[in-house]
OpenMM code with the backbone's topology and positions (N, CA, C; nanometers):
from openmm import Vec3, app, unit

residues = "UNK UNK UNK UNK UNK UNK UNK UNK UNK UNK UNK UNK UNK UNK UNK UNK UNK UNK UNK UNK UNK UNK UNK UNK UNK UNK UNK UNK UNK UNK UNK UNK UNK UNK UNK UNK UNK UNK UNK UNK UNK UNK UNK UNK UNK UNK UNK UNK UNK UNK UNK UNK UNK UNK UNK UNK UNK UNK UNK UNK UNK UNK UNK UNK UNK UNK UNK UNK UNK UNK UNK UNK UNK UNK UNK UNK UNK UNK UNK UNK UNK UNK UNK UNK UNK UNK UNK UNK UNK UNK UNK UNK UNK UNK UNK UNK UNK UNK UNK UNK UNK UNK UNK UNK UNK UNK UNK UNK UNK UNK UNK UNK UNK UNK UNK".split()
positions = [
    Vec3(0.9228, -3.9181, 2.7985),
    Vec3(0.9869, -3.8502, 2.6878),
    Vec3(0.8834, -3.8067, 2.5842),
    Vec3(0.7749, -3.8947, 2.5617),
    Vec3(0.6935, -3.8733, 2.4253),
    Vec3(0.5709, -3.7688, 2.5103),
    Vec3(0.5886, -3.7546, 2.6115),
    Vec3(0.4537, -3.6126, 2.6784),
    Vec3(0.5769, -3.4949, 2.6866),
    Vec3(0.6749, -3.4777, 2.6826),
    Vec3(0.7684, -3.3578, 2.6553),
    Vec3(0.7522, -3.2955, 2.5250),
    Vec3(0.7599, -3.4248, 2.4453),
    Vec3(0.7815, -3.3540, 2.2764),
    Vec3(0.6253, -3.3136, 2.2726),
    Vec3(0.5039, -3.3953, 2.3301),
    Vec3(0.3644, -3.3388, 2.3181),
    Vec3(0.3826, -3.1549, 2.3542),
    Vec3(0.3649, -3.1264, 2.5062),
    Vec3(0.3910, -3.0423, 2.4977),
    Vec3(0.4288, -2.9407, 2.4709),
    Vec3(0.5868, -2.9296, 2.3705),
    Vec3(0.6734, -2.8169, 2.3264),
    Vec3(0.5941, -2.8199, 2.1689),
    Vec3(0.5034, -2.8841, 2.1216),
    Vec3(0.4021, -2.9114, 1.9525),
    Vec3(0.2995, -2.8219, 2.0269),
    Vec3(0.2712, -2.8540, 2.1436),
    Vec3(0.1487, -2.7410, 2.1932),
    Vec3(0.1661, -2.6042, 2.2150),
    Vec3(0.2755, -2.5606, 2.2685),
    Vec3(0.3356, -2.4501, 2.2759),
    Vec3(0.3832, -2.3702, 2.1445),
    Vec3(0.3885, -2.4896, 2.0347),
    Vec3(0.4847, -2.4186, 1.8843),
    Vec3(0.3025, -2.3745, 1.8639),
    Vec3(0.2362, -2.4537, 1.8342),
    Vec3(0.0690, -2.4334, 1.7570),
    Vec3(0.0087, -2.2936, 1.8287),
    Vec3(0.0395, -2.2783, 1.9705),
    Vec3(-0.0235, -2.1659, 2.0288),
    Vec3(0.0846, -2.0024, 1.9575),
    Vec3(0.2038, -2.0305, 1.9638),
    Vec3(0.2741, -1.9088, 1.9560),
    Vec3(0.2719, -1.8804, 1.7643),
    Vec3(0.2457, -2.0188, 1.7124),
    Vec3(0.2114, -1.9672, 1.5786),
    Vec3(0.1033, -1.9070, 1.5196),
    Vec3(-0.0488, -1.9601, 1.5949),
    Vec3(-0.0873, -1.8598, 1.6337),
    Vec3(-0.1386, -1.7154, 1.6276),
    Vec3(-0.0598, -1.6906, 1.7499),
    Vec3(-0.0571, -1.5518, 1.7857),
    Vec3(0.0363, -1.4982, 1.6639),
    Vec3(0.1290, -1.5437, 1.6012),
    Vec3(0.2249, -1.5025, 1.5497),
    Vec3(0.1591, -1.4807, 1.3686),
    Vec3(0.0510, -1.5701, 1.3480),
    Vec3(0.0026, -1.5618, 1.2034),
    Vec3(-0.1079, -1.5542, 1.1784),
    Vec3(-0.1427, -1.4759, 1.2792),
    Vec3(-0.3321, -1.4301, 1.2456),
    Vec3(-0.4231, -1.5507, 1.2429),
    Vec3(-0.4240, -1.6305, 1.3264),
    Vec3(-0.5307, -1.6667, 1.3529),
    Vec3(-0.6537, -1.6271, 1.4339),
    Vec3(-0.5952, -1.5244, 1.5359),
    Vec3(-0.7068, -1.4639, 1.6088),
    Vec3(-0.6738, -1.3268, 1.5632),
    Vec3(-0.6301, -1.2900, 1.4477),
    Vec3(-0.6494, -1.1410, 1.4016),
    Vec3(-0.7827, -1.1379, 1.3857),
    Vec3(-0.8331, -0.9554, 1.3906),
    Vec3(-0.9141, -0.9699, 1.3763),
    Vec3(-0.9430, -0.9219, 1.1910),
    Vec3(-1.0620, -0.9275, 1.1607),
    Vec3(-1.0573, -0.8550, 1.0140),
    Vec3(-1.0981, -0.6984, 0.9674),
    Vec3(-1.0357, -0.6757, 0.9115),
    Vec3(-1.0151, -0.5892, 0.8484),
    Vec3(-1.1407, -0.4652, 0.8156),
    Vec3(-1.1740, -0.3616, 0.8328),
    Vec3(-1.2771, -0.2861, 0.8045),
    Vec3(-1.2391, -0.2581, 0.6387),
    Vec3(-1.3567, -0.2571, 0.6354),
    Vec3(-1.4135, -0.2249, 0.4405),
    Vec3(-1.2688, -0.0822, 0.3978),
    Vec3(-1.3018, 0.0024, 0.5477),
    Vec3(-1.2350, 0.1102, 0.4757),
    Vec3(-1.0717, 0.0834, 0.5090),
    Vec3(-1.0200, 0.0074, 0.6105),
    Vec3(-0.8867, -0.0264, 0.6159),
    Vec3(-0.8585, -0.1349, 0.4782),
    Vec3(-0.9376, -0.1590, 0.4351),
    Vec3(-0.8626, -0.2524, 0.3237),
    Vec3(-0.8735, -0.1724, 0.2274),
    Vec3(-1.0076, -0.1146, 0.1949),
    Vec3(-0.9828, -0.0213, 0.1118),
    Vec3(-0.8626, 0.0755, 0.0793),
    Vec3(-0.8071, 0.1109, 0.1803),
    Vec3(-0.7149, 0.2065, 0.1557),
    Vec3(-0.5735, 0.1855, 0.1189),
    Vec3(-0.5384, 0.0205, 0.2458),
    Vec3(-0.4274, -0.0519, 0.1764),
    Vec3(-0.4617, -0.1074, 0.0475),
    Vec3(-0.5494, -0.0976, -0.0030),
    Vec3(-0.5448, -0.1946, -0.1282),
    Vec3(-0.5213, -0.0900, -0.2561),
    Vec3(-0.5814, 0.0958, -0.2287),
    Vec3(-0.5392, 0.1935, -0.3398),
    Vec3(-0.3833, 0.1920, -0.3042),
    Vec3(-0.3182, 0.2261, -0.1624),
    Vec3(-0.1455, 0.2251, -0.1324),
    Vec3(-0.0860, 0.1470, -0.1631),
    Vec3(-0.1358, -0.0203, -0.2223),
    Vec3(-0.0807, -0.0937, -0.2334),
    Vec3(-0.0284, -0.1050, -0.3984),
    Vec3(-0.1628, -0.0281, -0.4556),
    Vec3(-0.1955, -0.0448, -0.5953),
    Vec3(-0.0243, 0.0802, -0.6559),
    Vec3(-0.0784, 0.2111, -0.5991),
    Vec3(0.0424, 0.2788, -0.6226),
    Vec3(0.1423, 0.2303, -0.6077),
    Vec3(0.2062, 0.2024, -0.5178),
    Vec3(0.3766, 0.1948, -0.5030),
    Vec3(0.3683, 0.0110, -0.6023),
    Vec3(0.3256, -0.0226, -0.5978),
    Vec3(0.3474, -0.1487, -0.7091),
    Vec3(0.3640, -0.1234, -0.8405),
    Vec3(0.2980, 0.0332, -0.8657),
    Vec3(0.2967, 0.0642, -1.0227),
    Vec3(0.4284, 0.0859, -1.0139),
    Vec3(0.4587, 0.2190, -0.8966),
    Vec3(0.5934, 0.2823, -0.8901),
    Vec3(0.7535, 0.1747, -0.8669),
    Vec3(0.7050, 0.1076, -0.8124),
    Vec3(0.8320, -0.0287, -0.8554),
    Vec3(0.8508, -0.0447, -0.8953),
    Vec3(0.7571, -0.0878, -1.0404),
    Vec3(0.7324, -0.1352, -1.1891),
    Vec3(0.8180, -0.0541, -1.3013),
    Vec3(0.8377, 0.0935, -1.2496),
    Vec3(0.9264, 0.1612, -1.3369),
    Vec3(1.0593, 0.1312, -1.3643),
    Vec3(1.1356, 0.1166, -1.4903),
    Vec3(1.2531, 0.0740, -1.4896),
    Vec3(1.3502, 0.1706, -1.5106),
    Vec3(1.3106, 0.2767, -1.5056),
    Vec3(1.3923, 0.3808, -1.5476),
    Vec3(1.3566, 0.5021, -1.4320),
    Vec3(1.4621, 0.5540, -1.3880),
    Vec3(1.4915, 0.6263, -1.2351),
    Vec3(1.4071, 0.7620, -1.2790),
    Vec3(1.4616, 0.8212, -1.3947),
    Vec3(1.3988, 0.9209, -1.4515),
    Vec3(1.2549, 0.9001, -1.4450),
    Vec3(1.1928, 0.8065, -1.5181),
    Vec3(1.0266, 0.7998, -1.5178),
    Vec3(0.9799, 0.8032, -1.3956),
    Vec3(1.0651, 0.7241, -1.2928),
    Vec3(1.0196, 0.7391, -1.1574),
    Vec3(0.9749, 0.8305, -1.1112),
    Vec3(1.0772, 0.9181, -1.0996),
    Vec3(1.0962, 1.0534, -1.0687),
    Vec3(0.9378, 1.1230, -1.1086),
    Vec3(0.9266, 1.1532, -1.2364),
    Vec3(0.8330, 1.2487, -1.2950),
    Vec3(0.6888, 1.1508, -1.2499),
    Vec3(0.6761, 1.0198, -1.2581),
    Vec3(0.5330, 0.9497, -1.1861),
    Vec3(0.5580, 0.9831, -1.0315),
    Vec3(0.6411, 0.9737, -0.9927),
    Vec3(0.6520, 1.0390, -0.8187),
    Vec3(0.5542, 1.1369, -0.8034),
    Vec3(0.6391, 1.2641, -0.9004),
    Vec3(0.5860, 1.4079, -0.8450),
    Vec3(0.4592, 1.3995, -0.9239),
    Vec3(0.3780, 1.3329, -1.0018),
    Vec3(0.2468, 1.3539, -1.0696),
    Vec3(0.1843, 1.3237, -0.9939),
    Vec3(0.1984, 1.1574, -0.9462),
    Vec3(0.0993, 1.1323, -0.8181),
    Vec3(0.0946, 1.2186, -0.7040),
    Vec3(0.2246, 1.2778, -0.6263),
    Vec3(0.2099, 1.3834, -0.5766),
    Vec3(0.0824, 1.4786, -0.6135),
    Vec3(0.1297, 1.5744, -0.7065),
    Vec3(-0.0105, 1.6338, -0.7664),
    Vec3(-0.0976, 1.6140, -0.8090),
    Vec3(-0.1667, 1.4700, -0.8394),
    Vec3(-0.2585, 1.4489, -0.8339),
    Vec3(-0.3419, 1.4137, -0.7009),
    Vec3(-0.2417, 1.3509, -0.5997),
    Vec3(-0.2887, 1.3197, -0.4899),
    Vec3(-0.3292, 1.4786, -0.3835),
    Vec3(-0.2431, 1.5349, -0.4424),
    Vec3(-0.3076, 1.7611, -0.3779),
    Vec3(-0.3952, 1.7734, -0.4320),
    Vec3(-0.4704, 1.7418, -0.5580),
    Vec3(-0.5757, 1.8007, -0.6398),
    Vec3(-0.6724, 1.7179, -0.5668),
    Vec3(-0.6685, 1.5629, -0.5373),
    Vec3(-0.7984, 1.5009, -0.5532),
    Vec3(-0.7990, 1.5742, -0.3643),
    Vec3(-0.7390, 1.6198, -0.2473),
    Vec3(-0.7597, 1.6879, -0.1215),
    Vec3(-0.8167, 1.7861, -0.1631),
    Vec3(-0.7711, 1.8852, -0.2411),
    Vec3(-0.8179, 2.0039, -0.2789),
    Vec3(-1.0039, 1.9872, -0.3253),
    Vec3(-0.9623, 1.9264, -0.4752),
    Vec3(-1.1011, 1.9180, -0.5663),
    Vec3(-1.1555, 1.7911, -0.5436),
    Vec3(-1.1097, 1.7357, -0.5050),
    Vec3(-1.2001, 1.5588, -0.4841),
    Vec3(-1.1527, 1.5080, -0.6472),
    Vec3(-1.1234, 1.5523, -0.7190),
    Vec3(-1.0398, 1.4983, -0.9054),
    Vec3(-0.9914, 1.5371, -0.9421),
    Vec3(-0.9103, 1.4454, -1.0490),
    Vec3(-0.7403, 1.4953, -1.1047),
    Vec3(-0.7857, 1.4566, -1.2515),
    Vec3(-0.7095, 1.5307, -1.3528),
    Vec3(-0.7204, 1.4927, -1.4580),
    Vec3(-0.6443, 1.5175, -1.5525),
    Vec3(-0.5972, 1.4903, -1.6622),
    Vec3(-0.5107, 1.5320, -1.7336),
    Vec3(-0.3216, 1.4924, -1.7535),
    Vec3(-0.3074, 1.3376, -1.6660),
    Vec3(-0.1877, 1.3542, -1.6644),
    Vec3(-0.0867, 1.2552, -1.7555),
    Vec3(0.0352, 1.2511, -1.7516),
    Vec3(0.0898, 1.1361, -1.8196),
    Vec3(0.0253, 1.0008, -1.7425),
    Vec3(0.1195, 1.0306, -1.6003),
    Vec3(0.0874, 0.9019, -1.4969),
    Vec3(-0.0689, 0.9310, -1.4291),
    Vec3(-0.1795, 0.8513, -1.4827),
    Vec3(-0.3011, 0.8673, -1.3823),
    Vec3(-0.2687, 0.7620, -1.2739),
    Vec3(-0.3277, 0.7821, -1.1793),
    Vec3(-0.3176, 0.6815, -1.0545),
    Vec3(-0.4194, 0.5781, -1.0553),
    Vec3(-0.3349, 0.4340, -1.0530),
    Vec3(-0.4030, 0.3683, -1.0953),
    Vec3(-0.5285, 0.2920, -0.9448),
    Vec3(-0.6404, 0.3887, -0.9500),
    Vec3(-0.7521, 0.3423, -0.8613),
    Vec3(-0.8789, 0.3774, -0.9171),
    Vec3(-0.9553, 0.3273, -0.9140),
    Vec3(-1.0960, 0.2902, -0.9397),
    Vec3(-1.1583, 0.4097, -0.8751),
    Vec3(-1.2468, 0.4670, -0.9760),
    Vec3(-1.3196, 0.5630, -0.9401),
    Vec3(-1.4220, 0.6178, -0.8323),
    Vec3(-1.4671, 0.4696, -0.7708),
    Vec3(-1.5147, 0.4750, -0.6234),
    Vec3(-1.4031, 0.4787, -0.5363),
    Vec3(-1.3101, 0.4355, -0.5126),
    Vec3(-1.2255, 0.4887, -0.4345),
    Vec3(-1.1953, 0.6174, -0.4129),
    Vec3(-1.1972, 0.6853, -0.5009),
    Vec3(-1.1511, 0.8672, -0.4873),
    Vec3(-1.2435, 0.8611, -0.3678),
    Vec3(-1.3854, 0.8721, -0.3626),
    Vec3(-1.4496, 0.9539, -0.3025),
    Vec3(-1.5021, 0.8344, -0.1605),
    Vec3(-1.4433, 0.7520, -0.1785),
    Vec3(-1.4759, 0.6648, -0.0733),
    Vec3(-1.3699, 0.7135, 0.0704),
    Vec3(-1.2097, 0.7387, 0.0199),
    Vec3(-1.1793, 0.7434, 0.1110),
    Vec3(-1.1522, 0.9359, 0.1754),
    Vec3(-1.1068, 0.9329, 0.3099),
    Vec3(-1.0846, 1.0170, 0.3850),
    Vec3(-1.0252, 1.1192, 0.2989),
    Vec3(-0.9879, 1.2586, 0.3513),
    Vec3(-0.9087, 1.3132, 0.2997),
    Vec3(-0.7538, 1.3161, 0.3997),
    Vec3(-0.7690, 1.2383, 0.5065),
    Vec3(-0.6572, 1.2246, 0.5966),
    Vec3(-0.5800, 1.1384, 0.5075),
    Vec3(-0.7015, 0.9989, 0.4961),
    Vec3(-0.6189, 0.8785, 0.4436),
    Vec3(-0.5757, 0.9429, 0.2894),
    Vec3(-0.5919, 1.0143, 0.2196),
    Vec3(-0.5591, 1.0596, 0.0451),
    Vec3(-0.4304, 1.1276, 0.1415),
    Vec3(-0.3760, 1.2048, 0.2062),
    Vec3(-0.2939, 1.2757, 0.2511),
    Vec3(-0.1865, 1.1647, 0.2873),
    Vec3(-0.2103, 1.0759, 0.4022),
    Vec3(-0.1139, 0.9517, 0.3992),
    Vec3(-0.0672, 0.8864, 0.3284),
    Vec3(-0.1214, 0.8897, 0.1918),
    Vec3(-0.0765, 0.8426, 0.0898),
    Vec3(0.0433, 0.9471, 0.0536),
    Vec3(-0.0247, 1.0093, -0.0089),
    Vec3(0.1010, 1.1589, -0.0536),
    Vec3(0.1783, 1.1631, 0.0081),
    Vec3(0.1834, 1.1654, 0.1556),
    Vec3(0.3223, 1.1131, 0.2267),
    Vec3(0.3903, 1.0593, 0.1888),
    Vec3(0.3647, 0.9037, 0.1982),
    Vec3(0.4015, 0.7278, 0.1724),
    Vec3(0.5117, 0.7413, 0.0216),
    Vec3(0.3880, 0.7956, -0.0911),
    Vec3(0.4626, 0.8238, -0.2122),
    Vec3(0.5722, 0.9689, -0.2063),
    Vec3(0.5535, 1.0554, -0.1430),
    Vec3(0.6658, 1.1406, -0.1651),
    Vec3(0.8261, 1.0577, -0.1207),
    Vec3(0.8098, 0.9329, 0.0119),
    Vec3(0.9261, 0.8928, 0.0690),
    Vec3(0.9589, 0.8198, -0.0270),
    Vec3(0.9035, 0.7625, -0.1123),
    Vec3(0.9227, 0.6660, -0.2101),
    Vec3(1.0697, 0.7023, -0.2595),
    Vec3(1.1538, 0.6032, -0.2944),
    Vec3(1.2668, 0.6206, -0.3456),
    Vec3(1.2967, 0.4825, -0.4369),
    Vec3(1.3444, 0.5200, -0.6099),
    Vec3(1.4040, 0.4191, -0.6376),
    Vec3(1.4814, 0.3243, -0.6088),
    Vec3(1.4682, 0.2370, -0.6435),
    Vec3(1.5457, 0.1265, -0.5483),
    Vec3(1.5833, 0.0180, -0.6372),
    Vec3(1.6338, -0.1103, -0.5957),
    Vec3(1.6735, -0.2184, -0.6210),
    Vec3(1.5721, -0.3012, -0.7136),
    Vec3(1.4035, -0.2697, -0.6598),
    Vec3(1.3081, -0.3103, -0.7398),
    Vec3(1.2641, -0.3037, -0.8124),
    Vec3(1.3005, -0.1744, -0.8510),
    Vec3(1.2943, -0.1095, -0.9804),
    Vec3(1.3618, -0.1447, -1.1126),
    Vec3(1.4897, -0.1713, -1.0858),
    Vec3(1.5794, -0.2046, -1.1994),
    Vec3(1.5354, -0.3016, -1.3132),
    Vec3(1.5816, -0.3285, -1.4175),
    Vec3(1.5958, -0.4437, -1.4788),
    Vec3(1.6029, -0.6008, -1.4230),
    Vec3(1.5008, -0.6903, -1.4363),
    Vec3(1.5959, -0.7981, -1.3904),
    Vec3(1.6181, -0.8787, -1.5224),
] * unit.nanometer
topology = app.Topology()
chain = topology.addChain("A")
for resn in residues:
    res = topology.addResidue(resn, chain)
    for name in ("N", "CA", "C"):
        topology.addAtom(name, app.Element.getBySymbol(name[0]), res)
């Protein structure tokens, strides 16, 4: 009985595991980099409590996120995007585009509200 329960503790440790990054591997400079500016945005954009402000920081980052593809910099807005100035030019212009995606789907939500 007590080499059964051994076993099925060996089987939980292996599938946890696989299941919680222990043999992940890590992360490249520029994959974290990039989740860490996508991460930075939509956390601001949560942060809004009012649907309206949403709205108008939506479409700024939008246009700021076309300007910095276009010109490599944005300037001038209510909402600046909140990333560190080596980042602009660190990342891709694919990855600046995936973003602008990510944030256009953005939709107010539940997280947003008041709590």
């Amino acid at each position: 009985m007590e080499n059964k329960h051994r076993n099925s503790n060996r089987n939980y440790k292996k599938q946890y595991s696989r299941e919680y990054g222990k043999d992940k591997k890590p992360l490249s400079p520029q994959t974290y980099r990039f989740r860490r500016v996508l991460g930075d945005i939509l956390s601001y954009l949560k942060s809004l409590p009012e649907e309206e402000t949403f709205k108008i920081c939506q479409s700024q980052y939008e246009s700021q996120l076309t300007e910095l593809l276009n010109n490599g910099f944005t300037w001038g807005y209510s909402y600046p995007i909140p990333v560190h100035d080596t980042d602009f030019g660190a990342l891709e212009k694919k990855e600046w585009a995936a973003i602008r995606a990510i944030v256009r789907k953005q939709e107010y939500g539940v997280t947003n509200q008041k709590r």
